[in-house]
C-alpha positions as CSV (number, residue, x, y, z in Angstrom):
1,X,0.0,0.0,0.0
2,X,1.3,2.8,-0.9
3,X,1.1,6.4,1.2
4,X,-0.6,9.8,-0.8
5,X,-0.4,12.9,0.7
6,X,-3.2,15.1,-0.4
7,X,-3.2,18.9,-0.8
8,X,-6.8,20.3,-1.3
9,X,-5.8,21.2,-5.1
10,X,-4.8,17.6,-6.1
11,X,-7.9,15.9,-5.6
12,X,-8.2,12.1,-7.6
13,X,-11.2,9.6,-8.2
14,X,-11.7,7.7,-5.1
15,X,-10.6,10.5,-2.0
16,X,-12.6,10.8,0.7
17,X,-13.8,14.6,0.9
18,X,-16.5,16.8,2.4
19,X,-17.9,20.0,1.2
20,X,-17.2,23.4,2.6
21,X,-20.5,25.0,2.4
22,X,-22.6,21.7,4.2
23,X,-22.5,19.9,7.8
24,X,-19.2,18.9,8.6
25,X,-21.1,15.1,9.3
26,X,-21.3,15.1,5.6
27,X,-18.7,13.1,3.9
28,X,-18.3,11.9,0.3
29,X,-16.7,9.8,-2.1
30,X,-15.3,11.1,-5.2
31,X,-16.4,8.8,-8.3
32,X,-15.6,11.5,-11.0
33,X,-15.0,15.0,-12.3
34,X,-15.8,17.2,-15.2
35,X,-15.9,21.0,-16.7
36,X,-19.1,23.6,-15.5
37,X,-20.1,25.9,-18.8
38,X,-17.0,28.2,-17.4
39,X,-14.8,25.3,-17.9
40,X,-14.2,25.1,-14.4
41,X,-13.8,21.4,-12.5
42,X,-16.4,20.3,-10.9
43,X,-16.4,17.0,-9.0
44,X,-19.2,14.3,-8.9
45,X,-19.6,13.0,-5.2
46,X,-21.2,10.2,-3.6
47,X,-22.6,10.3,0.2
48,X,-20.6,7.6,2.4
49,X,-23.8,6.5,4.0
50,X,-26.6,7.3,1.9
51,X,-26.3,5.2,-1.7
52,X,-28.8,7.7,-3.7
53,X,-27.0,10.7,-2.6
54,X,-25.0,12.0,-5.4
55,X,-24.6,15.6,-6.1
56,X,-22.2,17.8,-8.1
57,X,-19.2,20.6,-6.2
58,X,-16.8,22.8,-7.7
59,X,-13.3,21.7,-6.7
60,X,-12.7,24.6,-4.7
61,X,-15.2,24.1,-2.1
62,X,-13.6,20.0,-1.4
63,X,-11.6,19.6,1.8
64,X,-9.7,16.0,2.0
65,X,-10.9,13.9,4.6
66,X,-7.7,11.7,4.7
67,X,-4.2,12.4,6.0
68,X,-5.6,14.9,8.7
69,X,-7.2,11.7,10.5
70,X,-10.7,12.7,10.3
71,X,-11.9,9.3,9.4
């Protein structure tokens, strides 16, 4: 197994994340990404606990969930 270290920039398929602007309780899965109409990235997250909740964040408003031990 080998050992990422995550910066809130370098977000990839699969990270644990939540979302700035909801409950910190919140937490997602990252199963994709693409562009908004500005051409901006835009990430496509799944809820940990909930397997019908899937929404759509820009990038910018992610914070990892791993490294900093809050799972």
């Amino acid at each position: 197994m080998r050992l990422r270290l995550v910066s809130d920039a370098g977000f990839m398929k699969g990270d644990l994340v939540s979302v700035k602007s909801m409950p910190g309780n919140e937490r997602f899965c990252i199963i994709g990404f693409k562009t908004n109409e500005r051409n901006e990235p835009v990430a496509v997250l799944k809820a940990l606990f909930n397997d019908t909740y899937i929404i759509e964040k820009p990038v910018s408003e992610l914070r990892t969930l791993l490294i900093k031990g809050l799972l």
